[in-house]
C-alpha positions as CSV (number, residue, x, y, z in Angstrom):
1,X,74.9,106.1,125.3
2,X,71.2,105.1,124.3
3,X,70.0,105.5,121.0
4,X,68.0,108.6,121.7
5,X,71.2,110.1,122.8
6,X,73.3,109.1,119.8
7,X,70.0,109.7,117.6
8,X,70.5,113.2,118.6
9,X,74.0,113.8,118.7
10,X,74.2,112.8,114.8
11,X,71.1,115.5,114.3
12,X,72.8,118.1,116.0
13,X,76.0,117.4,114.0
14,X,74.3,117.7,110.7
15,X,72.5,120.3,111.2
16,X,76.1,122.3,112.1
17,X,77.6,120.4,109.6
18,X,75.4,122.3,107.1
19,X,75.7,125.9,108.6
20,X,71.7,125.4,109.9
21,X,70.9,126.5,113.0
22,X,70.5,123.8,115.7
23,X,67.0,123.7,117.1
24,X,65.1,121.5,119.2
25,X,62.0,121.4,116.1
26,X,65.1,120.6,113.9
27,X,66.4,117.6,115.5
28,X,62.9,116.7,115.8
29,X,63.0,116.7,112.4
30,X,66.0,115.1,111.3
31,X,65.7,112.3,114.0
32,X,61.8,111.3,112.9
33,X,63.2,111.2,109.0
34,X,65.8,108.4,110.3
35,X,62.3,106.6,111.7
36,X,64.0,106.8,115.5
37,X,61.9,107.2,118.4
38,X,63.3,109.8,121.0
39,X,62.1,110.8,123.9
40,X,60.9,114.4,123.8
41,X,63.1,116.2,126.2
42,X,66.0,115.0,124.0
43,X,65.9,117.5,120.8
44,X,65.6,120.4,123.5
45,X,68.4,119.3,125.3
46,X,70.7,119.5,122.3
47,X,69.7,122.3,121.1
48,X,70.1,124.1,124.7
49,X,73.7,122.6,124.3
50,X,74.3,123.5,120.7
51,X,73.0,127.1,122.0
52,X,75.0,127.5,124.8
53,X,78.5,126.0,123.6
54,X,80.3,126.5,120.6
55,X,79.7,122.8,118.4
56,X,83.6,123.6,116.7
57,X,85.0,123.0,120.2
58,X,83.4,120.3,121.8
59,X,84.2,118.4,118.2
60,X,87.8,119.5,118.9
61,X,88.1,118.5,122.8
62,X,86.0,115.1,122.2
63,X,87.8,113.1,124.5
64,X,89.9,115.4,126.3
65,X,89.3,114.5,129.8
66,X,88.3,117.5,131.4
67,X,89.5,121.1,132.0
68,X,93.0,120.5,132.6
69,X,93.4,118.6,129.3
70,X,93.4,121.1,126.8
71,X,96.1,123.2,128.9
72,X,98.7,120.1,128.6
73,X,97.2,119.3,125.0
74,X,98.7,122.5,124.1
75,X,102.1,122.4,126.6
76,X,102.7,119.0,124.4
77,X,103.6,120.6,121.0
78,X,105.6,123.2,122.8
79,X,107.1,120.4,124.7
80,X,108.0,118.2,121.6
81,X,108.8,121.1,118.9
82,X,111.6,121.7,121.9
83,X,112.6,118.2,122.1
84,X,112.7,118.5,117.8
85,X,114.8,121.4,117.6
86,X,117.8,120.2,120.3
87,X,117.5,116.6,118.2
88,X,121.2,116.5,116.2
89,X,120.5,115.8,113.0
90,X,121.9,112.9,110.6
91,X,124.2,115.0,109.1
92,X,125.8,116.1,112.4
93,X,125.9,112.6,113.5
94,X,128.2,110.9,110.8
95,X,130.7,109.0,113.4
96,X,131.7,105.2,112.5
97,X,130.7,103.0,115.1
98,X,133.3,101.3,116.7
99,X,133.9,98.2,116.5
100,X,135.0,95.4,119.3
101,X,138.6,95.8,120.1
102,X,139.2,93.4,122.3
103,X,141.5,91.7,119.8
104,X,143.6,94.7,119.0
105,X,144.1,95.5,122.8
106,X,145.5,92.3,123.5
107,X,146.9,91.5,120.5
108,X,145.4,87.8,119.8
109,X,141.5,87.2,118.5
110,X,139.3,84.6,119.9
111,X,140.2,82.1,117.7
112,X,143.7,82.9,117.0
């Protein structure tokens, strides 16, 4: 990602981060107070972005991998509260564990 980019990724994030609408003049703004140079298409594409997606979900679904993601992010903790609840617990599981018998079935030890 080039520093323009990342320049206006942070912008955009603060401006949502403080409940202030995302504009292209805002960016502007916020990226020339950080003394970075952008290109000037970049502050209008992030605020066409900002405008057209909701900011709450691509911060959620960074990294998600596509469309099919969030469907088997969420078939996941269905998935594994399953797996949880069929877990026996400690409690039920309170058996000895059994020793070698070898010596008891034949009746001598190893070293005997």
């Amino acid at each position: 990602m080039a520093n323009s980019e990342i320049a206006c990724t942070y912008a955009t994030l603060i401006l949502h981060d403080d409940g202030i609408s995302v504009t292209a003049e805002k960016i502007a703004a916020l990226v020339k107070a950080a003394n970075v140079t952008v290109e000037s298409y970049w502050p209008s594409l992030f605020a066409k972005l900002a405008e057209n997606r909701n900011i709450e979900d691509l911060i959620l679904n960074a990294g998600s991998g596509g469309v099919a993601a969030p469907a088997a992010m969420a078939a996941a903790p269905a998935a594994a509260a399953g797996t949880v609840a069929a877990a026996p617990s400690v409690e039920d599981k309170k058996e000895e564990p059994k020793e070698d018998s070898d010596d008891e079935d034949l009746g001598f030890g190893l070293f005997d």
